[in-house]
C-alpha positions as CSV (number, residue, x, y, z in Angstrom):
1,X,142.8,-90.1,-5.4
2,X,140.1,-92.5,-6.4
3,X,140.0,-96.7,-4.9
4,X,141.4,-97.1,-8.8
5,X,144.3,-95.3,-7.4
6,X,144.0,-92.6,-10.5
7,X,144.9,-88.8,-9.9
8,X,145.7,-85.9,-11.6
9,X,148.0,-83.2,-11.9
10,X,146.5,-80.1,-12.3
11,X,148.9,-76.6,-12.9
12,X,147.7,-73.5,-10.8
13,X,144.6,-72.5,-13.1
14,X,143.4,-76.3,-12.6
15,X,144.1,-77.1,-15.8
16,X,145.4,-80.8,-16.3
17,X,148.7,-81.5,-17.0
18,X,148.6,-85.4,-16.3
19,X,146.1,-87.8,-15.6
20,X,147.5,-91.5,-14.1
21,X,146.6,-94.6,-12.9
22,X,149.3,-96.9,-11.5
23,X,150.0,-100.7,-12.2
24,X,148.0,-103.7,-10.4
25,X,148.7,-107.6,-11.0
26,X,145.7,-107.2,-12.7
27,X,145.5,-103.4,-14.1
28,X,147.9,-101.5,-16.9
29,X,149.9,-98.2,-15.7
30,X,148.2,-95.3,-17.4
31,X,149.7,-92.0,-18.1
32,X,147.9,-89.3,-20.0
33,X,150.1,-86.4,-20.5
34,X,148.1,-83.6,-21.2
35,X,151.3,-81.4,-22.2
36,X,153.1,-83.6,-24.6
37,X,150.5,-85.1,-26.2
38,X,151.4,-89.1,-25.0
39,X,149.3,-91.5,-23.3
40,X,150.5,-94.8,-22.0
41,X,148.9,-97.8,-21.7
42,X,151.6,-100.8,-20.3
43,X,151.2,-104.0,-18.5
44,X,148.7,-106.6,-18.0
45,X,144.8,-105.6,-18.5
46,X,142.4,-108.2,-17.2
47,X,140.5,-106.2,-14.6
48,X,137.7,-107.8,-12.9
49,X,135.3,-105.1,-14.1
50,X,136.9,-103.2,-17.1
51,X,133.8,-100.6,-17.4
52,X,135.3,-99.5,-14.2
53,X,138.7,-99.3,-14.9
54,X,138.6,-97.9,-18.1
55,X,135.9,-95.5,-17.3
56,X,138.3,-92.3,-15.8
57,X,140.8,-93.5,-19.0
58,X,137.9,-92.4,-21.1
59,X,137.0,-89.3,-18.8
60,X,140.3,-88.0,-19.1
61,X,140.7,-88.7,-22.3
62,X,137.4,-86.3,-23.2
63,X,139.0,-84.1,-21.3
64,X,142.0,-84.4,-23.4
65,X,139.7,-83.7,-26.5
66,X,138.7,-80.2,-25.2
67,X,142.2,-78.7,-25.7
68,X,144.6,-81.3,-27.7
69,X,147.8,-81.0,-28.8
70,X,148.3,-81.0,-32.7
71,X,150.0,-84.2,-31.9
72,X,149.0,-87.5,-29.9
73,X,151.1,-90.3,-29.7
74,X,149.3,-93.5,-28.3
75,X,152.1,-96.3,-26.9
76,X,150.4,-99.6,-26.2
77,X,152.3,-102.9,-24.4
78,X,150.4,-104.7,-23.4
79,X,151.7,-108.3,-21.9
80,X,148.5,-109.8,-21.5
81,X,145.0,-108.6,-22.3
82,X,141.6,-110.2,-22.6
83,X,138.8,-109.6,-24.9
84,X,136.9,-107.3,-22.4
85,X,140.1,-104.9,-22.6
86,X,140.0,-105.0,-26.8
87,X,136.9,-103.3,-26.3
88,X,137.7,-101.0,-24.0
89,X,140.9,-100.2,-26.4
90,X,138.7,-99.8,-29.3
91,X,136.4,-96.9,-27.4
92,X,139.4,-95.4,-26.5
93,X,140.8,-95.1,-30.4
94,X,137.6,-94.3,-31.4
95,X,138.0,-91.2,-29.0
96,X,141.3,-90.7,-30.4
97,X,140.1,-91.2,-34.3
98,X,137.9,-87.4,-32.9
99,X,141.3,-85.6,-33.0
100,X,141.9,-86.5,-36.6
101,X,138.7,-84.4,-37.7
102,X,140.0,-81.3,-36.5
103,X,142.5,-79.3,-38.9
104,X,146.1,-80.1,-38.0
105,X,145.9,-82.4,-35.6
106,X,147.5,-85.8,-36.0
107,X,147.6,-89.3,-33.9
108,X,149.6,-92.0,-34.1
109,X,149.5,-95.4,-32.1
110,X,152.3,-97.5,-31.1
111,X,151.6,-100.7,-30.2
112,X,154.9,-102.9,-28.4
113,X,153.8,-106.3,-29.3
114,X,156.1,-109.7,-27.9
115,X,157.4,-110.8,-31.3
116,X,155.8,-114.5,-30.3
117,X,152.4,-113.3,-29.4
118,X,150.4,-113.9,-32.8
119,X,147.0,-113.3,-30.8
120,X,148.0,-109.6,-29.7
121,X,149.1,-108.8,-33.4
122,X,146.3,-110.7,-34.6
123,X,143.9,-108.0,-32.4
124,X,146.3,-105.2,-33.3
125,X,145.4,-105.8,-37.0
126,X,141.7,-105.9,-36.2
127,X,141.6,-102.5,-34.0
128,X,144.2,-100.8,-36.9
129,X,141.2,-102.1,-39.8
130,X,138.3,-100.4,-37.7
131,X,139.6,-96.8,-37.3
132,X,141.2,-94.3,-39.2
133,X,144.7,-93.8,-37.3
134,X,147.9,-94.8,-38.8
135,X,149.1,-97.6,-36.5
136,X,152.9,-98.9,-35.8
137,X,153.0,-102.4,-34.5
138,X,156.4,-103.1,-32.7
139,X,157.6,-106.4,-32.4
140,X,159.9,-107.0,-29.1
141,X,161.7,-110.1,-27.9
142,X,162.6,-111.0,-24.7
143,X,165.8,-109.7,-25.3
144,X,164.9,-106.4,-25.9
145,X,166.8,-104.4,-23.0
146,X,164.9,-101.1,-23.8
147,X,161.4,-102.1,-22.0
């Protein structure tokens, strides 16, 4: 395990099955499941140095890349997230945006967004305009019992 407390589960053959970082006050809970196709991103994401942070997302997710399901779902919630993280999140659809090349393969991105927060939608709009992948933005309210 790495000081970003990230590890992965690897089956017998050391393949991955799941890559995963967990929550900070500062840092998102990450799950990449290799098997299912899903990767998580939920929290709050204003690390101190988001290179860093995001770097074994993006490692992981290239390693994703070498053997992909034929589909990807990408779930975003995000609480709170500053502009260092929108461009970490846009690398990490542009990796995604890779799998639609290939024949078959499909991604979708699901983005839980607090139904008051105009600025999240506002960048949710602007990531969903610069790539390819078809995008579902969720509204939630504080009522919603199923987060």
């Amino acid at each position: 395990m790495s000081s970003l407390n990230s590890m992965y589960e690897r089956s017998a053959d050391n393949t991955p099955q799941v890559f995963k970082i967990t929550a900070t006050r500062k840092t998102p809970k990450i799950l990449l499941n290799f098997e299912q196709g899903l990767l998580e991103v939920e929290g709050l994401s204003i690390p101190e140095n988001p290179y860093r942070f995001y770097q074994p997302v993006l490692d992981a997710i290239d390693e994703y890349l070498l053997a992909p399901r034929k589909h990807t779902l990408v779930c975003i919630y995000l609480r709170y997230f500053n502009s260092a993280t929108v461009a970490m999140l846009g690398q990490l659809f542009k990796r995604m945006e890779q799998l639609t090349q290939l024949e078959g393969h499909q991604v979708k991105i699901e983005w839980k967004i607090d139904d008051w927060d105009e600025d999240s939608q506002d960048v949710a709009r602007l990531l969903n305009a610069i790539t390819r992948l078809p995008f579902e933005v969720i509204p939630i309210s504080d009522t919603d019992s199923t987060l």
